[in-house]
C-alpha positions in Angstrom: 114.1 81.0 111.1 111.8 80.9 108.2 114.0 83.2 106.2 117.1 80.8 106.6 115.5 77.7 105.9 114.0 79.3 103.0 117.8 80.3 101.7 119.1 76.7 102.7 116.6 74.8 100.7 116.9 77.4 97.6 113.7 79.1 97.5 112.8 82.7 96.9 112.6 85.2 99.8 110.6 88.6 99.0 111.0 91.9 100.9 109.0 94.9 101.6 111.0 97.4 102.6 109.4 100.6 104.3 111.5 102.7 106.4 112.4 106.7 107.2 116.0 105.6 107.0 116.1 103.8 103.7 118.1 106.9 101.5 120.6 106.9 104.7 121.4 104.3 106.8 119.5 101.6 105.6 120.4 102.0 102.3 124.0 100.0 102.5 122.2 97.1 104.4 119.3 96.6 101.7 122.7 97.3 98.8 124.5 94.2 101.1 121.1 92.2 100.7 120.5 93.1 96.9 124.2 91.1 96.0 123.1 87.7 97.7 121.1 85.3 95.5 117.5 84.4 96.6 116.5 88.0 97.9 113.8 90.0 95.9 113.0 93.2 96.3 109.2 94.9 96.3 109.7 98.0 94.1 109.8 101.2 96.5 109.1 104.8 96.4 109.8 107.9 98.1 106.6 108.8 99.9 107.4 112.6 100.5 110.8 113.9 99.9 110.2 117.3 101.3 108.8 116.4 104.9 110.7 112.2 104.8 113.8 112.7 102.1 115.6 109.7 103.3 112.2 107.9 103.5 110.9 105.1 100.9 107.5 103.0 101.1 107.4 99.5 99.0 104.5 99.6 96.1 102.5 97.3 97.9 100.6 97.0 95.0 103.4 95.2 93.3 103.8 92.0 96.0 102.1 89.5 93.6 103.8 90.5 90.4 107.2 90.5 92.3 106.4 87.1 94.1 105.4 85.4 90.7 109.0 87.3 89.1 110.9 85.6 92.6 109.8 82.2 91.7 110.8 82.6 88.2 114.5 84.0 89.6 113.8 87.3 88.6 114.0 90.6 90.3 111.5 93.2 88.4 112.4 96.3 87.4 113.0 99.4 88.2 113.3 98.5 91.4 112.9 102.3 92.6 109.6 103.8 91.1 107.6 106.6 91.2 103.9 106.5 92.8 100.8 105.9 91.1 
């Protein structure tokens, strides 16, 4: 409920997305959700590609910098990155 008043009144909504299906599955669901306005995205990362290889882990490290881009209406980039 939060989510959709958030959209109806305009405002910024920021995702962490960290899921063993995000290369597979997921990945048209988070491509539907990347189109519509308001949605930004916590840069991700494969976590092991070997053992996981559809796996990806958001840079949790990131959250403030991509909550102070969301308010600004900007999604920051690369979106997919490598870890640090």
């Amino acid at each position: 409920m939060a989510v959709k008043s958030h959209l109806r009144n305009q405002r910024p909504v920021v995702i962490a997305v960290s899921t063993n299906d995000a290369l597979a599955g997921a990945s048209k669901n988070i491509g539907i959700l990347r189109n519509y306005r308001n949605f930004y995205f916590v840069p991700v990362f494969q976590d092991d590609c070997t053992a996981k290889p559809f796996s990806m882990i958001a840079d949790f490290t990131k959250i403030p910098q991509t909550i102070e881009a969301a308010l600004d209406g900007i999604q920051i980039q690369p979106m997919i990155t490598v870890p640090q």
